[in-house]
N, C-alpha and C positions, 0 to 999 in steps of 0.2 A: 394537511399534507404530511405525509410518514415522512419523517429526513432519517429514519433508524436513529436517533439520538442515543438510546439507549447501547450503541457501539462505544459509545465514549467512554464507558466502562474497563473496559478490556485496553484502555491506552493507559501509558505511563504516566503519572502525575507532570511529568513537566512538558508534556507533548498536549495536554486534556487543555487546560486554557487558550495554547494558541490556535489550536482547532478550534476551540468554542469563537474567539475571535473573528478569525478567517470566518467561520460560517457568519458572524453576523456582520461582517464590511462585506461581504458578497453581495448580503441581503440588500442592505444601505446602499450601499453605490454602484453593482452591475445590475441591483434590480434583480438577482437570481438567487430560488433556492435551492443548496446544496445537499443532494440526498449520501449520506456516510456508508458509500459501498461494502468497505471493509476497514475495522481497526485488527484488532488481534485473529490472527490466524492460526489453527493448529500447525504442528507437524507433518498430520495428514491429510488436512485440507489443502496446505503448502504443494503437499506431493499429488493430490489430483489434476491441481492447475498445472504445479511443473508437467506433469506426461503430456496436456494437451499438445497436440503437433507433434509430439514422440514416438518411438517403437523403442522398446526395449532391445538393444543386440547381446543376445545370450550368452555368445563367444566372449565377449570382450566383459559383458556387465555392465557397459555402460549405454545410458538414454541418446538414442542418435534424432535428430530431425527427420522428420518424414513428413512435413508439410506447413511449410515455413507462414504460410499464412493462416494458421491454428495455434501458433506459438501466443503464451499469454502471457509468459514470466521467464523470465532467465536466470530467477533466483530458484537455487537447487532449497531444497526442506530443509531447516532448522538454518538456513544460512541471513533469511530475511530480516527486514527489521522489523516485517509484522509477527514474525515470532516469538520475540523476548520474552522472556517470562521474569519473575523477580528467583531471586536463591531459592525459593521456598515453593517456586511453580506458580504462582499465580498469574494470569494473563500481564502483559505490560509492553504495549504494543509501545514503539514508537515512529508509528509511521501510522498512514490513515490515506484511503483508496475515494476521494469523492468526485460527483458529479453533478451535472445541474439537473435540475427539473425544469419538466416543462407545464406550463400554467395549470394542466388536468392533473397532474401530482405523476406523470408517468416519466422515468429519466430519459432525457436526453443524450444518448450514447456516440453520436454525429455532431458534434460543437463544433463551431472553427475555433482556427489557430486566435483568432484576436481577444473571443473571447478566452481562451486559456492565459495569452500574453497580459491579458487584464488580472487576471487569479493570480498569475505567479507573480507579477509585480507587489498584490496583497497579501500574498502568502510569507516573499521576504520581509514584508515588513512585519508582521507579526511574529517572526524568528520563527519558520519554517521553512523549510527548505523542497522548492518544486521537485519533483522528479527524482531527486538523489542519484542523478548521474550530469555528466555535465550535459546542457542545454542541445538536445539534437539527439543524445544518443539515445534516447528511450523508444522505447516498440510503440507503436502508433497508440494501442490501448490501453496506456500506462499514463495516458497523460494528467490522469486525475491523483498521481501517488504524491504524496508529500510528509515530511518526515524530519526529524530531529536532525538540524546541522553537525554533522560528525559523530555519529550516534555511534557508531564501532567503537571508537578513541573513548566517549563518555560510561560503556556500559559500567563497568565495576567500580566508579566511582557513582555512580547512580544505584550501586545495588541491584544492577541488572545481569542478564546471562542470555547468550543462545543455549536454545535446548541442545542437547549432544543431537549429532545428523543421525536421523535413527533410517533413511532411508537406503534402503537397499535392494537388495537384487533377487524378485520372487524363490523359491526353488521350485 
């Protein structure tokens, strides 16, 4: 079964262990394997997802909603925490997008809430943090993000950066 393990790459050394963790107390005691959606994300990968449910308004230059049920991120490019990069650019995700599988190796996108309230329970205790918003306010398909407790506050002593917001407005 593909879990993309090899995403764990592109995460930041102190985010890569408690992910490795989490993935195996999932394994051990909900019985489920966790396939690694996304760790590190470009800038421009950031900005295909932000447009989804978007229109650009010209006038103004800024992304308006145009179909609230298409929206996938609320986080604008280079503002995430799947963006970090180190000083020097190299990928250093500290956040990571996952989900479970289901027994044929294909993910399970429709999980209930109990199983998630089971993840998040494992996930703080392995010193990540569900959702990285408080508990309720995440967009229905975000509920797989998890991510370094206070990672904004930690970057520069971790050696880390958001890339400059390189997103902007077609001409």
């Amino acid at each position: 079964m593909n879990q993309h393990l090899e995403r764990l790459d592109g995460l930041a050394p102190v985010i890569r262990q408690p992910v490795r963790l989490l993935l195996e107390r999932c394994q051990a005691k909900l019985q489920r394997t966790l396939l690694i959606v996304y760790g590190w994300r470009s800038v421009q990968a950031q900005a295909l997802l932000y447009q989804q449910g978007r229109v650009l308004d010209r006038e103004s230059g800024d992304w308006v909603v145009a179909d609230p049920s298409a929206i996938v991120t609320k986080a604008k490019p280079g503002t995430t925490a799947h963006n970090v990069i180190t000083k020097d650019g190299q990928a250093a995700s500290v956040a990571v997008d996952l989900i479970p599988l289901h027994p044929d190796g294909t993910p399970e996108w429709d999980v209930g809430h109990e199983f998630w309230d089971d993840l998040y329970e494992l996930a703080w205790k392995v010193g990540l943090d569900p959702l990285g918003d408080p508990i309720g306010s995440y967009l229905a398909g975000d509920q797989g993000h998890f991510e370094e407790p206070g990672w904004t506050e930690k970057l520069d002593g971790l050696g880390l950066v958001l890339p400059v917001n390189t997103f902007t407005t077609p001409v």
